[in-house]
Structures are given as structure tokens and as C-alpha cells.
C-alpha positions in Angstrom: 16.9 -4.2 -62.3 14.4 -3.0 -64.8 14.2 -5.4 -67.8 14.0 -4.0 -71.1 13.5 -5.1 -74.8 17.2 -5.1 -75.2 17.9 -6.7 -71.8 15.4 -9.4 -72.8 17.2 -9.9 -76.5 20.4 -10.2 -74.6 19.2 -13.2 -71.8 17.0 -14.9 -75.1 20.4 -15.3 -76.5 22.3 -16.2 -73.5 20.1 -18.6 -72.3 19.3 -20.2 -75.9 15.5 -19.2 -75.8 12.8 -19.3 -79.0 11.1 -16.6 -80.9 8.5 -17.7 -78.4 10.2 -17.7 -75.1 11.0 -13.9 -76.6 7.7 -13.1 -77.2 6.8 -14.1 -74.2 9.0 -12.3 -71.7 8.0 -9.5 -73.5 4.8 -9.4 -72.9 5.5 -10.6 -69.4 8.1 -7.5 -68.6 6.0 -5.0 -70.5 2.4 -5.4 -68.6 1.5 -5.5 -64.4 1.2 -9.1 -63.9 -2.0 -9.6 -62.3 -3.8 -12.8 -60.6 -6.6 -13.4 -57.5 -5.1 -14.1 -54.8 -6.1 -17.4 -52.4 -4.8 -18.5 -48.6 -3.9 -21.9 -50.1 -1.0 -20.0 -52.6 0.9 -19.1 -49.3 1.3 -22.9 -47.5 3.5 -25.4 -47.5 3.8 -27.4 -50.7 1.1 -25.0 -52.3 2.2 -25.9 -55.4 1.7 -29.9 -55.2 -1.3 -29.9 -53.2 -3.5 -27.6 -56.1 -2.0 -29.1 -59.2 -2.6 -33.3 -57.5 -6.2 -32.7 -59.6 -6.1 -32.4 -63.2 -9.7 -31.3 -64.1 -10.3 -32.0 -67.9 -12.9 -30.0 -69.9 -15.9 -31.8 -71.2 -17.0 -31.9 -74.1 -16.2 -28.2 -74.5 -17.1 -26.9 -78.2 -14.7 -24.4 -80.5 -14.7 -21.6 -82.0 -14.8 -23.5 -85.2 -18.3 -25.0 -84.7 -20.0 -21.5 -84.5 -19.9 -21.0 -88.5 -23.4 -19.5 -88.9 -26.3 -18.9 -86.3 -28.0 -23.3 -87.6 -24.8 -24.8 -86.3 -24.2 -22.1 -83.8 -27.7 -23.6 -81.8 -27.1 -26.8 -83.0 -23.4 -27.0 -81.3 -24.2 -25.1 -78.4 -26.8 -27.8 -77.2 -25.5 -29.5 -73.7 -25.4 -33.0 -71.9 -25.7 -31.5 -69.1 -24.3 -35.3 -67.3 -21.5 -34.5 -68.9 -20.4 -31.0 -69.5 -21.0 -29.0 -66.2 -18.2 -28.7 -64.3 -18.6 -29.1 -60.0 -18.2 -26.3 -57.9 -14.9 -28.1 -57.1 -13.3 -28.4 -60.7 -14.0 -24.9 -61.3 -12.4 -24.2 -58.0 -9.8 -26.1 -58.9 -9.4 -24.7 -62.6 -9.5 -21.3 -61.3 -6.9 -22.0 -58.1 -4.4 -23.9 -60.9 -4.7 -20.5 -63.4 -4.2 -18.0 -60.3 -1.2 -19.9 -58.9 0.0 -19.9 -62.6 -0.1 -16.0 -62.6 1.1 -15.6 -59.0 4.4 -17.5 -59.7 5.0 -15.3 -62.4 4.5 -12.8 -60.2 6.6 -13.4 -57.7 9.5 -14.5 -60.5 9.3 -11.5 -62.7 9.6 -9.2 -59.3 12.9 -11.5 -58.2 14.5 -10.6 -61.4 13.8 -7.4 -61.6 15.8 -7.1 -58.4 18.6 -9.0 -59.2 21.4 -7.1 -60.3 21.7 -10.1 -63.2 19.4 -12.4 -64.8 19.1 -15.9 -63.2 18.9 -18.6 -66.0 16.5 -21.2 -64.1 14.2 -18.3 -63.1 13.9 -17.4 -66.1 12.8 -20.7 -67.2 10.6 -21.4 -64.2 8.9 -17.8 -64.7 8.1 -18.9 -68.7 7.0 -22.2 -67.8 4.5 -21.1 -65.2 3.4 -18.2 -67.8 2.5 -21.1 -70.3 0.5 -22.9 -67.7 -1.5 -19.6 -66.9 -2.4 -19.3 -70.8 -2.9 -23.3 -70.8 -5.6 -23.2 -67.8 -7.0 -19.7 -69.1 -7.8 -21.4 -72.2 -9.5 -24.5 -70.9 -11.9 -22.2 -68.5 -12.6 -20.2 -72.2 -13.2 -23.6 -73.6 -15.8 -24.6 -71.2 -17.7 -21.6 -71.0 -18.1 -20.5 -74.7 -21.3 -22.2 -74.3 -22.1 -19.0 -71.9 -21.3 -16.9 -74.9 -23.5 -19.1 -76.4 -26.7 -18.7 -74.4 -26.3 -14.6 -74.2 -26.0 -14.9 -78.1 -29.3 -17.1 -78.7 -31.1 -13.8 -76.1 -29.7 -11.0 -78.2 -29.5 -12.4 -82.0 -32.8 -12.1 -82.7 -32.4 -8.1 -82.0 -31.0 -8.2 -85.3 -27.5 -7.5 -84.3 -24.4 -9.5 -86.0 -23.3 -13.1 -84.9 -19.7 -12.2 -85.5 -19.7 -8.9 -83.4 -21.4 -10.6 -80.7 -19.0 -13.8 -80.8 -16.3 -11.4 -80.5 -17.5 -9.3 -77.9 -18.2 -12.4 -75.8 -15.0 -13.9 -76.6 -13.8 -10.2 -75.0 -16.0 -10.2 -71.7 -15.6 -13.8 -71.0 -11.5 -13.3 -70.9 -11.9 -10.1 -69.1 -14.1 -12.0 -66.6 -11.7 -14.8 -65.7 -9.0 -12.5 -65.1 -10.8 -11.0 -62.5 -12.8 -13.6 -60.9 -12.5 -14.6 -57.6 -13.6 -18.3 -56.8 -13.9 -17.6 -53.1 -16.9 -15.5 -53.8 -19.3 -17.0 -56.3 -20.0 -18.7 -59.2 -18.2 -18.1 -62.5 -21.0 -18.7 -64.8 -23.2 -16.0 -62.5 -19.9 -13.7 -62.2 -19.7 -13.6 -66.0 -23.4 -13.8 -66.8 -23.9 -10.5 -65.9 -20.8 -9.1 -67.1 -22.1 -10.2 -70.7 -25.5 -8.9 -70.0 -24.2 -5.5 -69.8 -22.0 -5.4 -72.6 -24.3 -7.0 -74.8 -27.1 -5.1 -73.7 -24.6 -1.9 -74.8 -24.0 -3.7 -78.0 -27.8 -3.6 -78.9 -28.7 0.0 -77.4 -26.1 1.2 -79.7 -27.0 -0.2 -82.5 -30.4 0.5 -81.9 -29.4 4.3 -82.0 -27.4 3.9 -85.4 -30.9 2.5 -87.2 -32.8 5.3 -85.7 -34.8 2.0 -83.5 -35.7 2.9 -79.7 -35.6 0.0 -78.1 -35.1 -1.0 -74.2 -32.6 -2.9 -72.8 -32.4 -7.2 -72.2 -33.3 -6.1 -68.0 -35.5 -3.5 -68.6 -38.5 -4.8 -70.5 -40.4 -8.4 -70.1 -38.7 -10.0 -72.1 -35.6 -9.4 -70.3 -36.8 -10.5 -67.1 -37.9 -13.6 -68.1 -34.5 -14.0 -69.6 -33.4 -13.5 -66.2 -35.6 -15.7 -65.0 -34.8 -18.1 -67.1 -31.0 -17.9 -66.5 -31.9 -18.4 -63.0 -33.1 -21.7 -63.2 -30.1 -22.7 -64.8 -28.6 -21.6 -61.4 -26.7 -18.3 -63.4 -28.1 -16.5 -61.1 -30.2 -18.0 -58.4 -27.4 -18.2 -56.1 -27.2 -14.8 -55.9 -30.6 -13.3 -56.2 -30.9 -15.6 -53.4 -28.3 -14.5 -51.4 -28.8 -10.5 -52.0 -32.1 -11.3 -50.9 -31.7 -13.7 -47.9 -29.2 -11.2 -46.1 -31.4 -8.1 -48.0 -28.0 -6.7 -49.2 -29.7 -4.2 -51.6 -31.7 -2.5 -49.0 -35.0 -3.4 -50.4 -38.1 -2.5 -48.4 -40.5 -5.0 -47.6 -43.0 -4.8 -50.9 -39.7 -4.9 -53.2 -38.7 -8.0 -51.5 -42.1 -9.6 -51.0 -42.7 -8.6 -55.2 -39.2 -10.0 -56.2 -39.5 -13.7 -54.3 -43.1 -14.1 -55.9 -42.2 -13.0 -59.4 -39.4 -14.6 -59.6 -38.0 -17.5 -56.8 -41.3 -18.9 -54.8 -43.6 -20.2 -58.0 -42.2 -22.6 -60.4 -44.8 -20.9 -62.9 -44.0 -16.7 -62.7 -47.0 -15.2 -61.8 -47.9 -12.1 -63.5 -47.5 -8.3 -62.6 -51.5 -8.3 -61.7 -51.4 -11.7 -59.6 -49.2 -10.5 -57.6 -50.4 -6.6 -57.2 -54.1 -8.8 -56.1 -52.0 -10.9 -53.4 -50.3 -8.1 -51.8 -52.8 -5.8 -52.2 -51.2 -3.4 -53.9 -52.1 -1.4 -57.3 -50.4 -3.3 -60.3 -48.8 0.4 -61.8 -46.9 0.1 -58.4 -46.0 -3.9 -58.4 -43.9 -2.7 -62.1 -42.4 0.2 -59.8 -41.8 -1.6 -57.0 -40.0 -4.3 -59.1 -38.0 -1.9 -61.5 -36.6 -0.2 -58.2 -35.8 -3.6 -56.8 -33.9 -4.5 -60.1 -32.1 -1.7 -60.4 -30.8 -2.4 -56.7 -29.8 -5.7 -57.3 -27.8 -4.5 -60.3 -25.8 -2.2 -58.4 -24.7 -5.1 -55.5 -23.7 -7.2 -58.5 -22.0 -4.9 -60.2 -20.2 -4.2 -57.1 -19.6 -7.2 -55.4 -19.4 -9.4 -58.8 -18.2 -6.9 -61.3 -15.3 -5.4 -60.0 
């Protein structure tokens, strides 16, 4: 059966439910329920073996902390002994929040089968919703010091603290719904998800103070941004990857430019360094390495950005 707003009224009183138990199969019966899917949800016992971990959030800041851009840097400042998860709690977080969502899944497509609503289903559907919402919010937790380290790039460009914390907030949500573990890195995953909208965020309001200006990627600034991201590993992994297997089709002088610039020397060397190296004019090194860029942007954006 479909459920409706009135059928929903009907099993909140039956079943003795709260305003929030209401509120919640509302939202659950009005929306596709979505979630990533993973091998390990379909064995035996899936359900014990990926909740035996707990994985608790360290030292994560809130919200709260980020009252004006002083104690914005000053609370966004990490120990990072203690406050970077391994690649198997995130796993874990994000296999915990996608079981979460797949129950509900499967539950809310049971009932709307069943000719009438099944009291313990019911419960069991709004108990696993609550655990989705409780594990989404611990992954938001963890990585508002993303937001964070976007912000710090694009403040400067004179743009508001309170319209970037929101469009963070916003991207970063829309980033964990969507992630799959199985494929990468969260922190790369959302990384560039952010850099796009907040480099959206600036080119517009560049345009509404009559200010050209070029986008994070696009100018030298931006690319040691990048760079510098990198060697917190938000993106290495994957520059090195699209590079290793050469999944962005990039000839031979792209590829040769891109590992010197910006993976082979600890210190970058510059556009003219390189262009004497390779022998090749330094007007072409920056055409070389824009074309490479904009390469690798489209495999992220399709493989990470989906």
C-alpha cells in the first residue's frame, strides 16, 4: 500500500508513537530513500558483524566554536595524533550510516506492500532511521574541519564567513550521501566537491562587485592550494592514481609537466624550471599544465562527483 499523511496519523496513533516518531515517517514516506550500497550488507549476520566497532569521533569541533573568522582558525587547528580517523573507521562509519539507510529501505518497501501496517516494522524502520541521522551526524562532526580548511582558502576573497559555513555545511551533507567508501577517500571525495561550489560562490560574487577575478584552480594561487591539499593526502591519492593508470588521457609532456610540478619535488619547481628540463617553451609548460588540469577535473568529477 501506498502510505500517506493520513495513513501515517492513523498507525502514530495506533501504535502510541511521538510527535517525533510522526515527523519522522513522514519524511521517511514522502522522499526516495537512498543509501550506497556494499557486498557486506547482503551476508549472513550483516548487521552484527559492521556495527561489532563503534568508531568514536575525535576531538571533532562544533558549529558553536566558529563565532567569528579568530576563533574560527583558532578552533580549526588539529592534533593530527588524535583527530584523523583510519581508512578503517571511516570505512566503518560510512558502512554503519549506509546499512542504516538500507534497512530503511528495505522496511519502508515491506510496508508499502503490506495490505496493513506491521507494528514492529514500523519500529525497526524508525529506529534504523535514527541511527542513519546519528552516524550521518558524527561523519559531519569529523569533517567540519574540511569546511574549515576550504574556508581559510576562500575568506580572504572577501566573501562572507557565514555564507561560506553554510554552503559547506550544504556540500559536505550532499557529499556523504553520495559517497561510496569502496572507491576513495572521503576527505578527497568531498574536497573537490567544495572546491567547485566555493569557487561558484566567489565567481559570483565577483560578478555582483563588478571584480574579474579567476577561479581557486585556475590561477597560481589555486594550484598551490592544490598542492598544498595534496600533501595533506586530500588529494594525492588520486592525482596519483589518474596519473599512474593515465586515466585522463594525458599525452606524455602533460604527464611529464604535472609529476614535476606537482608529485616528484618536495619543493614545486616553477613554470620556467620545468619548461628548461623538458625542453620546452615556458608559454607552453602553462598550456600544457592548464590542459592537464582541466582533464583531471573532468575524471574527478566523474568518477568522484557523481
Amino acid at each position: 500500500m501506498g502510505i500517506n499523511t493520513e495513513q501515517i496519523e492513523k498507525i502514530v496513533i495506533s501504535f502510541g508513537l511521538s510527535a517525533y516518531d510522526s515527523a519522522a515517517l513522514k519524511d521517511i514516506f514522502s522522499r526516495d530513500i537512498t543509501y550506497v550500497d556494499d557486498p557486506a550488507f547482503h551476508e549472513n549476520d550483516a548487521g552484527i558483524k559492521i556495527f561489532q566497532n563503534n568508531v568514536e569521533v575525535p576531538n571533532a569541533p562544533r558549529w558553536k566554536d566558529f563565532i567569528d573568522y579568530e576563533s574560527f582558525k583558532k578552533n580549526t587547528k588539529v592534533d593530527k595524533k588524535k583527530a584523523i580517523l583510519t581508512p578503517e573507521q571511516e570505512i566503518t562509519l560510512f558502512q554503519q550510516f549506509n546499512y542504516s539507510r538500507f534497512r530503511v529501505f528495505e522496511l519502508k518497501n515491506i510496508e508499502q506492500k503490506a495490505k496493513e501496517p506491521n507494528e514492529q516494522n514500523i519500529k525497526d524502520m524508525l529506529s534504523w532511521h535514527k541511527k542513519s541521522l546519528s552516524y550521518r551526524t558524527k561523519i559531519v562532526e569529523y569533517n567540519l574541519r574540511l569546511i574549515a580548511k576550504m574556508i581559510n582558502q576562500f575568506y580572504h576573497y572577501n566573501l562572507d564567513l557565514d555564507e561560506l559555513c553554510s554552503e559547506g555545511q550544504n556540500v559536505l551533507l550532499n557529499a556523504i550521501d553520495k559517497f561510496d567508501h569502496l572507491k576513495a577517500k572521503f576527505s578527497t571525495y568531498a574536497y573537490w566537491s567544495m572546491l567547485n561550489a566555493f569557487n561558484k560562490i566567489s565567481k559570483e560574487r565577483s560578478k555582483r562587485n563588478g571584480v574579474i577575478s579567476e577561479s581557486l584552480e585556475e590561477n597560481e594561487e589555486g594550484q598551490n592550494a592544490i598542492k598544498h591539499e595534496s600533501e595533506d593526502a586530500f588529494c594525492i591519492e588520486s592525482l596519483n592514481k589518474i596519473l599512474e593508470e593515465n586515466l585522463a588521457n594525458l599525452n606524455d609532456d602533460e604527464l611529464k609537466i604535472i609529476r614535476m610540478r606537482y608529485l616528484d619535488n618536495e619543493k614545486r619547481p616553477s613554470v620556467a624550471d620545468v619548461g628548461t628540463a623538458l625542453d620546452i617553451k615556458k608559454h607552453k609548460v602553462g598550456k600544457f599544465e592548464n590542459s592537464a588540469f582541466a582533464k583531471i577535473k573532468r575524471v574527478l568529477e566523474r568518477d568522484f562527483l557523481k
